[in-house]
C-alpha angles and dihedrals in degrees: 000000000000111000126253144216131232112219137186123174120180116189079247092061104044098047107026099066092042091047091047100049089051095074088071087038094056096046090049088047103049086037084060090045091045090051088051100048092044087054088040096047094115101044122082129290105244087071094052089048092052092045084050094048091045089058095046085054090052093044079058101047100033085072095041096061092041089061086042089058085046090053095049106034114091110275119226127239133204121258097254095050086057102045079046093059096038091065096056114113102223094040125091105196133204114197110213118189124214123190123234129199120232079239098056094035087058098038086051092060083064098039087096095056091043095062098040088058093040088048087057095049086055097053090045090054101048091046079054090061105042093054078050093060098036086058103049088042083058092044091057086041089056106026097110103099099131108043097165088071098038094092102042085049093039091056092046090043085059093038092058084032078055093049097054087042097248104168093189119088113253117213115208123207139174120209123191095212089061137107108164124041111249134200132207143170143025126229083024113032126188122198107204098195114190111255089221093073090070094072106028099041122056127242094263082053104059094038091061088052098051081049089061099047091047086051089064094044084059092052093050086232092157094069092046088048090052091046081043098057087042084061099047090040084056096045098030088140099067116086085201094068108052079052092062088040089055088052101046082052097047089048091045092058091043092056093046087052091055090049095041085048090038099053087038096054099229133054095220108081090044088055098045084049098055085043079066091051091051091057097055098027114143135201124245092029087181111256097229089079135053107232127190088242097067128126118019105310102194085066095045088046084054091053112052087045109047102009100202133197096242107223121227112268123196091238097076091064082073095088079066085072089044093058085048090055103046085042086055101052100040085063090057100044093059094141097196145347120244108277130283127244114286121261129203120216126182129299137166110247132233123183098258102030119185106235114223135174109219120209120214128164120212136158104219108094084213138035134166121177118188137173105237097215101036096039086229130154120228098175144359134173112178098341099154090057117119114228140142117277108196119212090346071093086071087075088072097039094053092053082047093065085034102055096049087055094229115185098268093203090061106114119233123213116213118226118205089253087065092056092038107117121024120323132184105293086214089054103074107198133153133184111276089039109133118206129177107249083243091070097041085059092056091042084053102047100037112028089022091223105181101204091066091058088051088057098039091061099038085055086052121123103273096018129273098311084060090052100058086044090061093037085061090041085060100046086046087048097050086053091245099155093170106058127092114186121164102165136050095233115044096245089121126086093202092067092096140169144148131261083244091051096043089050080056090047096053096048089058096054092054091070083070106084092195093054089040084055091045105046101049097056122098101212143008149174137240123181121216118177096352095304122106123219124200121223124189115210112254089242106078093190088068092075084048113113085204083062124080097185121168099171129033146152138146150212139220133174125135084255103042092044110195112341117173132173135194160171116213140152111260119175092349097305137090114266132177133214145196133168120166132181094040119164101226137344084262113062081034087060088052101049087048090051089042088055106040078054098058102042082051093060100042102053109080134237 
């Protein structure tokens, strides 16, 4: 039977990651077309327009295919869902693991919320549009005030349609409301002229500005304006690209100028026209329409007066910053790796069995679940990879001083080589302090303090070098084959196991009752000098009342990350954990309650 693969796709899912990338996306793609324009400032406008239209495009397609990836890419499940379908009878279940960053884990947990409020922006936007275009459909209805000069106007506006070889009939009105001439429409355009330039502009002026709305009307500029404001309704949240709309908007009316000037003979009427605009140019001219006053028309009056050769301004070379940045953040915001290696776990078999691949995100590089009586494991996820593990490395190192039987009440004196690197800021020691032995076992174990299993070893029968002999003895004796520990605190990156050797390892600490006792408390005491100093345990879960934990301890070193190992009830049985590499406490906590919930589900009864 071919495989399959188990897929689950939310609208969150498949919108959220797309719509987020995309703000890198849209600031690489408006600094390019920045660059371009800004290398393209003295050719015509017709290059720069079709530069701004192209990123637009892109800022268009760049999010598609992101949703189509997301489409397409395998989709993760939760835990449960995947010990649920591993119990099936008639399902044989990979586990495939997917890393996942603390940035994207935490940015996930907003993804929800980001889609519901772009969701919103898009309808309001699209309410925006729609009002544009309802108001421009009632100003053509209406646009009819001056009827006595309709037909002379009308004739002039089909003989100039005929001139730039426009086949669709053009429909001129004037409208008395209005200040600026609009343009809508496609296969039926429709040119609303204010009835005040009739009397304020001359012949010659009027009839350059009919020339440039017809202009448009050849270029068919109205339906890339409406695709343009679709684009913008759909990516309202990216200042980049109302930038590149604004652009496409400013190049459009400049082209239109050459082809008005070009069809009228002469610049001048056009520019002493738009000087009129200028004049009675108003704010929040609705989107949904093209309208003469576009663009900044002190600059397109400039121009088709005194075209003049634009220097090269510093000021063009920012976009560079923008391609860094968008560089930057596109290297933080890496979501997930490809994924691991796929990795059975056990399912009861059929005789025809449906093969699925089953996709679940965790932080923790590596994870091994096991049920203490049975031996069994419940999950794994690279448990046969060698790391450091930190001061996972002080659980040895305990059954090591246990089992010499060493006097606990024997007090220790720290040396300032004990305290030398960096030690546990709750645990205050300094060198001359004296503790009983007693005490250093329960500073190791709880607050992990690094400079008591220093001592503890230098005070070891034979010195220190004794101490690390016996600490490999032990590991050869448990059958752990795939640690490596050659110091008492962790420090070290070279003391190194597996997730399957440290489980072994736990479940042989668990046969000491006193390390069982110390490692599952959450706080403790210790007196120098008459003063007595707190300490908190380094596993926070252990305070918790929802956790039922006989057995903890923890790691921590830049290379080994947030390891963290332990031995708690879960549906009424004794389960042990360990996850190592994690990127934060955090992100650990949530892989150990991700998992106790799963387990949880999927036991019956």
């Amino acid at each position: 039977m071919t495989p399959a693969t188990f897929t689950e796709y939310t609208l969150t899912e498949l919108l959220g990651w797309p719509l987020l990338h995309f703000v890198w996306q849209g600031a690489l793609i408006a600094s390019v077309c920045a660059i371009l324009l800004a290398l393209t400032r003295n050719a015509r406008p017709q290059l720069r327009y079709m530069l701004a239209c192209m990123a637009m495009l892109m800022c268009l397609m760049w999010p598609a295919l992101g949703v189509l990836q997301q489409w397409q890419d395998p989709q993760t499940i939760s835990l449960e869902t995947a010990i649920q379908l591993a119990g099936k009878a008639n399902v044989s279940l990979d586990l495939v693991w997917v890393k996942q960053s603390m940035l994207a884990a935490r940015i996930e947990a907003w993804l929800p919320l980001m889609v519901s409020v772009w969701s919103m922006g898009v309808l309001l936007m699209l309410m925006r549009l729609a009002l544009g275009l309802l108001w421009v459909y009632r100003l053509g209805q209406n646009g009819n005030d001056i009827a006595a000069l309709m037909q002379q106007w009308q004739a002039r506006t089909n003989q100039l349609a005929y001139q730039l070889a426009i086949r669709r009939q053009v429909t001129l009105k004037f409208q008395k409301d209005l200040l600026s001439p609009v343009t809508y429409g496609c296969l039926k355009p429709v040119v609303v002229m204010p009835a005040s330039l009739l009397t304020g502009m001359s012949p010659d002026m009027l009839e350059a500005l009919l020339a440039h709305e017809l202009a448009h009307i050849k270029r068919w500029d109205y339906a890339v304006n409406l695709l343009q404001n679709l684009v913008l309704s759909m990516l309202f949240y990216h200042p980049a690209v109302w930038w590149i709309s604004k652009r496409i908007d400013a190049e459009r009316e400049l082209i239109a100028d050459d082809m008005a000037a070009t069809m009228m003979g002469q610049a001048r009427p056009l520019a002493r026209a738009l000087q009129v605009l200028d004049k009675l140019q108003i704010a929040g001219m609705p989107q949904a329409a093209l309208a003469a006053s576009g663009g900044d028309l002190l600059s397109r009056i400039k121009r088709l007066v005194r075209p003049d050769v634009q220097p090269w301004h510093w000021k063009m070379a920012a976009p560079v910053l923008g391609i860094a940045a968008a560089l930057l953040l596109v290297l933080q915001t890496q979501v997930s790796a490809a994924p691991e290696p796929s990795l059975p776990i056990a399912n009861k078999k059929s005789e025809t069995p449906v093969h699925l691949s089953a996709y679940v995100k965790t932080s923790s590089g590596h994870v091994l679940v096991m049920d203490e009586q049975s031996g069994k494991v419940l999950l794994e996820k690279n448990a046969d990879t060698i790391v450091p593990i930190a001061s996972i490395s002080k659980l040895v190192t305990a059954m090591v001083m246990l089992d010499a039987k060493l006097d606990m009440s024997e007090r220790i004196t720290f040396t300032k080589e004990d305290l030398t690197g960096w030690q546990n800021t709750q645990v205050k020691l300094q060198p001359g302090m004296a503790l009983p032995r007693q005490t250093l076992l329960e500073l190791m174990l709880i607050p992990s303090s690094n400079a008591a299993a220093r001592a503890m070893a230098r005070s070891y029968p034979g010195g220190k070098q004794a101490f690390i002999t016996a600490l490999q003895n032990k590991t050869a004796s448990l059958g752990l084959q795939a640690t490596h520990l050659e110091e008492a605190a962790g420090i070290s990156e070279n003391n190194r196991s597996s997730a399957r050797d440290v489980a072994r390892l736990v479940k042989a600490t668990v046969s000491y009752p006193e390390l069982r006792k110390l490692t599952s408390r959450s706080e403790g005491q210790y007196t120098v000098a008459g003063q007595t100093h707190e300490y908190q345990s380094t596993n926070n879960l252990t305070a918790s009342k929802n956790w039922d934990i006989s057995l903890s301890k923890t790691g921590y070193s830049k290379i080994a990350g947030r390891c963290l190992t332990m031995r708690t009830t879960i549906a009424g049985k004794p389960v042990i954990m360990v996850l190592l590499n994690a990127k934060n406490s955090d992100v650990r906590t949530d892989d150990i309650v991700q998992i106790r919930t799963a387990i949880e589900t999927a036991t019956p009864g």
